[in-house]
BAPA-468050 format. One record per residue (C-alpha): x, y, z; residue in three letters. Coordinates in steps of 0.5 Angstrom, whole numbers, padded with zeros to 4 digits, always signed. Layout:
<recs>
XYZALA
...
</recs>
This chain:
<recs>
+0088+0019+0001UNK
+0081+0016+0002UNK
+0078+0018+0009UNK
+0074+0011+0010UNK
+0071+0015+0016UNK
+0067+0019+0012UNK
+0066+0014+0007UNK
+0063+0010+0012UNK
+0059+0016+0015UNK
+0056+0018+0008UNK
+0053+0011+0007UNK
+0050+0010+0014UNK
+0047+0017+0012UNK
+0045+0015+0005UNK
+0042+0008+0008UNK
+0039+0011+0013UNK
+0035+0017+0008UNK
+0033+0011+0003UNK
+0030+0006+0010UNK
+0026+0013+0012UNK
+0023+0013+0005UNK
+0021+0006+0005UNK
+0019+0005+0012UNK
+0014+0012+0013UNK
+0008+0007+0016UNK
+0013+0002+0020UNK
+0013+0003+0028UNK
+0020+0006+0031UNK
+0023-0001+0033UNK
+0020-0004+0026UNK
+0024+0002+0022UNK
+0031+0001+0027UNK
+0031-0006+0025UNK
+0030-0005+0018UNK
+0035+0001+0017UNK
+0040-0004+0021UNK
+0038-0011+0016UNK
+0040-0006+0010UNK
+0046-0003+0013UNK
+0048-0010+0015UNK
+0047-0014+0008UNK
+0050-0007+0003UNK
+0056-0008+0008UNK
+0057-0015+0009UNK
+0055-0017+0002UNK
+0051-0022+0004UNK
+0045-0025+0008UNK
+0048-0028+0013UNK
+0045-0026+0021UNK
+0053-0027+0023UNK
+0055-0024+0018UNK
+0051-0017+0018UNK
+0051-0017+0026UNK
+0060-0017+0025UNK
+0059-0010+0021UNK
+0053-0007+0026UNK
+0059-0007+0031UNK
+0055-0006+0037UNK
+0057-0005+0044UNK
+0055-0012+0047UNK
+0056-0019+0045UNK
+0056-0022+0037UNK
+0052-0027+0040UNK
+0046-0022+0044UNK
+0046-0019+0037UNK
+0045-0026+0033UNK
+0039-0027+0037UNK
+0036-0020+0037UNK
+0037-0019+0029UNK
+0033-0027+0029UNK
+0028-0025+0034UNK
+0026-0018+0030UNK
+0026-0023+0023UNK
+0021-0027+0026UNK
+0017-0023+0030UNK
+0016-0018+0022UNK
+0010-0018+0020UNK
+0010-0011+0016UNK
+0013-0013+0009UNK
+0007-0011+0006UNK
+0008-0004+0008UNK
+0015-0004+0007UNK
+0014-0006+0000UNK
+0008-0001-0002UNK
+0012+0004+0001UNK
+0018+0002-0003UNK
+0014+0001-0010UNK
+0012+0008-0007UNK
+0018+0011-0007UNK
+0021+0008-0014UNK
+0014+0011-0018UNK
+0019+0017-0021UNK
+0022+0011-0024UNK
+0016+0008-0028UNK
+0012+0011-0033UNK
+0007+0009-0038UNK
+0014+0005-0042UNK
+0016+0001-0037UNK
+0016-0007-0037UNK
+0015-0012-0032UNK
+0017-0017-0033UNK
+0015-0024-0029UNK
+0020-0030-0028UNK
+0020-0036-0024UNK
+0027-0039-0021UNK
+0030-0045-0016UNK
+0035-0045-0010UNK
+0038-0051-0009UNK
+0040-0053-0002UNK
+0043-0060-0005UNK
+0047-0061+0002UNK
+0042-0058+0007UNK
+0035-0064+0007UNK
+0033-0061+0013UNK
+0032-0055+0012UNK
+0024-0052+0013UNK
+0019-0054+0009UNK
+0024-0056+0004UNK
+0022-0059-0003UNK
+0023-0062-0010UNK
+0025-0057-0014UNK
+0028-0057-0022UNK
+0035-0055-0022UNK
+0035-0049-0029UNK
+0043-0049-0029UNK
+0043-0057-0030UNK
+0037-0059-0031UNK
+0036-0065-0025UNK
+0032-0064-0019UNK
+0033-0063-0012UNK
+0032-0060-0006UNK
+0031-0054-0005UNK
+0025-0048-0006UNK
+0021-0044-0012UNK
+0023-0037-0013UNK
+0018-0032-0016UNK
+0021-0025-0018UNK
+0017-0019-0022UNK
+0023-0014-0026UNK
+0021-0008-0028UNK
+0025-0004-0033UNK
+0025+0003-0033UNK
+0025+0006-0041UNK
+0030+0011-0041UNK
+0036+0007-0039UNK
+0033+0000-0039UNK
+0035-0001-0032UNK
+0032-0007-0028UNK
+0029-0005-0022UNK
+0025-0010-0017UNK
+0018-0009-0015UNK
+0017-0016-0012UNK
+0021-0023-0010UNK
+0017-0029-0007UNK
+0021-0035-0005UNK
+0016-0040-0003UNK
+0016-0048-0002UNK
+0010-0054-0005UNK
+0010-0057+0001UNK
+0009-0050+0006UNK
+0003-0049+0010UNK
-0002-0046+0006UNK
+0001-0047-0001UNK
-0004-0048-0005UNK
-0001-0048-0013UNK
+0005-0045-0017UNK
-0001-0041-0021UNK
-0003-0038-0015UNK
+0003-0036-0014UNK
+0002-0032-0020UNK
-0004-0030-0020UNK
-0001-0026-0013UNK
+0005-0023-0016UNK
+0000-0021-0023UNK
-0006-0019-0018UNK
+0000-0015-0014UNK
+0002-0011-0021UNK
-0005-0010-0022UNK
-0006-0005-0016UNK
+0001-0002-0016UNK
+0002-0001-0024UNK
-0002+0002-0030UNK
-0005-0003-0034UNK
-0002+0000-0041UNK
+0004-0003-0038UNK
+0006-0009-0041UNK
+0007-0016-0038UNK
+0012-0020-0042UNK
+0013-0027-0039UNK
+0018-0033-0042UNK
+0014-0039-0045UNK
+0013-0043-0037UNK
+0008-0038-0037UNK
+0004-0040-0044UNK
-0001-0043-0039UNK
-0010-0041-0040UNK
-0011-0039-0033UNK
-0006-0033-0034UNK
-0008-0031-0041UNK
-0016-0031-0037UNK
-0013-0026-0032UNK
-0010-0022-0036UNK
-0015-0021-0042UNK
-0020-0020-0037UNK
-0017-0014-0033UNK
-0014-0012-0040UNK
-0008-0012-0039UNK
-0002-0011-0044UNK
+0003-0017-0045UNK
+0007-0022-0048UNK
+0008-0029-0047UNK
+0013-0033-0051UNK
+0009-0040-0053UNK
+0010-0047-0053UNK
+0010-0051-0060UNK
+0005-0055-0057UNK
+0000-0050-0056UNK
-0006-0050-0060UNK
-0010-0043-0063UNK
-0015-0041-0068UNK
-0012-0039-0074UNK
-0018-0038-0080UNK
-0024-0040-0075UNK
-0019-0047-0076UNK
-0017-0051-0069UNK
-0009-0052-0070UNK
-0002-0052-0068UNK
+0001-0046-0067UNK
+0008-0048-0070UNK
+0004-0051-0076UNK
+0001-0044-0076UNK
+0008-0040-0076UNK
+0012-0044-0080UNK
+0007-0042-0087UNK
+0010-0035-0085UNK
+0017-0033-0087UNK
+0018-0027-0085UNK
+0016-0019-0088UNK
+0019-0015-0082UNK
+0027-0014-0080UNK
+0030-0013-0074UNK
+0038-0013-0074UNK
+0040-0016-0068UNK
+0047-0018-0064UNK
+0046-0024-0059UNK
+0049-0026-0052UNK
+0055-0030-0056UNK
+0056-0023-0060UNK
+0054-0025-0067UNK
+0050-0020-0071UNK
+0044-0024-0074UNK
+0039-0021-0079UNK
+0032-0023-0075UNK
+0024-0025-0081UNK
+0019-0023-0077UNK
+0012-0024-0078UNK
+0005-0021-0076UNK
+0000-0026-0075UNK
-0009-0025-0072UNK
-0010-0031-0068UNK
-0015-0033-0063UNK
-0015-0037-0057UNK
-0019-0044-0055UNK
-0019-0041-0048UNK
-0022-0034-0050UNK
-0025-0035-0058UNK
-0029-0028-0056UNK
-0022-0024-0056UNK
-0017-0022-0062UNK
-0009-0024-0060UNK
-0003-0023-0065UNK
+0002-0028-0065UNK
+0009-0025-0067UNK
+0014-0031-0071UNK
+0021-0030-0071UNK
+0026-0033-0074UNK
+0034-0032-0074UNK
+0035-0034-0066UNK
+0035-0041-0066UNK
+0032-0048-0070UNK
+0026-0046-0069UNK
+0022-0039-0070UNK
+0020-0035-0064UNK
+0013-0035-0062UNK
+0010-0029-0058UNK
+0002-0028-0057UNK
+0000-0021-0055UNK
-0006-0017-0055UNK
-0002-0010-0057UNK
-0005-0007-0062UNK
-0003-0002-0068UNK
-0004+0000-0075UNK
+0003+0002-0075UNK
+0009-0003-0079UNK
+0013-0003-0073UNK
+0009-0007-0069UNK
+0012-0014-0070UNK
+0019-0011-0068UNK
+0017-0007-0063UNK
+0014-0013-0059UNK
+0020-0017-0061UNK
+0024-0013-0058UNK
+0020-0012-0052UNK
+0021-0019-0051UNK
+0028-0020-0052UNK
+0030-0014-0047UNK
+0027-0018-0042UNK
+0035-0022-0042UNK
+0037-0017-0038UNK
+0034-0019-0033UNK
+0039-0024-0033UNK
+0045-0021-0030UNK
+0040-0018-0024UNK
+0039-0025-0021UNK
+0046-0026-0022UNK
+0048-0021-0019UNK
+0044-0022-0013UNK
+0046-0029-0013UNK
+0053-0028-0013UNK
+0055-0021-0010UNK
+0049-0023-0004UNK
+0049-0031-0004UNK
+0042-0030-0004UNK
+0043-0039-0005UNK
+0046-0039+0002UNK
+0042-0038+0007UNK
</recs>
């Protein structure tokens, strides 16, 4: 027979250890409430102040419990504190190997116009704009059992006070990266980040990464100005790479290794990675990893395209947490 008492008692018990860990720079009350958020939104399932105050079960009214959790949320200001401590506490997980993997989102709030600092947004599932907020999440995977692990989440909107651009944005997040992760710890990013500010960052820190490019984007090929699609498509594939997609059909991927440079950064040797085998048109990825090793081309194509497990994180946060609902 299961003891749901003890059950309840070694989950208060495990919260509570995990809260002190992350929590070591935070005043008394400041760890109290946090301890309490957690507890309440494992519990509940849900980020909903009604909802967490329910399973705290505390000795006075629903209401007083409502309005104490609201007033300790807005009065918080040790979020940065907490997070470090939490990226502390989670170093054993990261190692030289990890990825890092950046990625930009939506929450659409379609029957909620009220809503504070509320703005446009393009809806990913559907592909209409609406209502609702930005979101910036930075994933890392750990190298043994590829575990995604987040390291930093920010939902933000255009029209906020004190917004100044969604590359500014980024920039924080890469800025965030640079103070608590190694350089050698590769970036990889889908083709919205194909952008010149991200590559200046990211060569002038020297930082390792992988950028999925757009078709449109030019490059220096042959001390030649070009397209990089018309670049890709004169290379047909020398390296092989087997691999299954979402669908569950094995596909036999042709990739190629090619040196390019950047208009942004002619002073700066890149490799540009083509695949084909995914979709209509190759897979593009410009990097900065350098080797004499033949695998080269294949590991960094793999690299990228483990960055779909990040995938089923946001999903499950989305539906086990109704992140949306708030």
């Amino acid at each position: 027979m299961i003891n749901y008492n003890t059950l309840t008692r070694n989950l208060k018990r495990g919260i509570l250890k995990f809260t002190e860990k992350i929590s070591k720079r935070l005043s008394r009350p400041d760890f109290k409430f946090t301890s309490q958020m957690i507890y309440g939104m494992l519990t509940s399932q849900s980020c909903h102040l009604s909802k967490i105050a329910r399973v705290l079960n505390e000795k006075i009214s629903l209401k007083k419990t409502i309005d104490r959790l609201s007033r300790n949320l807005s009065e918080f200001d040790a979020d940065e504190k907490l997070l470090e401590d939490y990226i502390e506490k989670n170093k054993n997980n990261f190692t030289e190997r990890t990825i890092l993997i950046i990625d930009g989102s939506d929450i659409t709030k379609p029957c909620s116009p009220k809503m504070e600092c509320i703005s446009r947004v393009r809806d990913g599932s559907t592909g209409k704009y609406g209502d609702g907020y930005h979101t910036l999440g930075v994933t890392a995977l750990t190298p043994e059992k590829k575990m995604p692990v987040g390291v930093y989440t920010r939902v933000y909107s255009t029209t906020e006070k004190g917004f100044v651009s969604e590359d500014d944005e980024v920039l924080k997040a890469l800025k965030f990266l640079g103070k608590h992760f190694k350089k050698s710890n590769i970036r990889a990013f889908d083709r919205g980040y194909d952008a010149n500010v991200y590559y200046e960052h990211l060569l002038k820190n020297k930082e390792k990464f992988i950028i999925r490019a757009k078709k449109n984007r030019d490059i220096i090929y042959k001390c030649e100005r070009t397209n990089i699609l018309t670049v890709a498509r004169k290379f047909k594939g020398k390296y092989i790479l087997k691999f299954m997609k979402k669908n569950g059909v094995k596909t036999n991927c042709k990739i190629s290794i090619i040196p390019i440079k950047l208009p942004c950064k002619p002073n700066d040797d890149l490799n540009l990675i083509v695949c084909y085998g995914l979709g209509k048109e190759p897979l593009m990825l410009i990097t900065n990893l350098k080797s004499n090793d033949d695998r080269l081309p294949v590991a960094v194509t793999k690299i990228y395209l483990m960055r779909w497990r990040i995938e089923e994180f946001y999903r499950f946060k989305k539906q086990q947490f109704g992140f949306e609902d708030f």
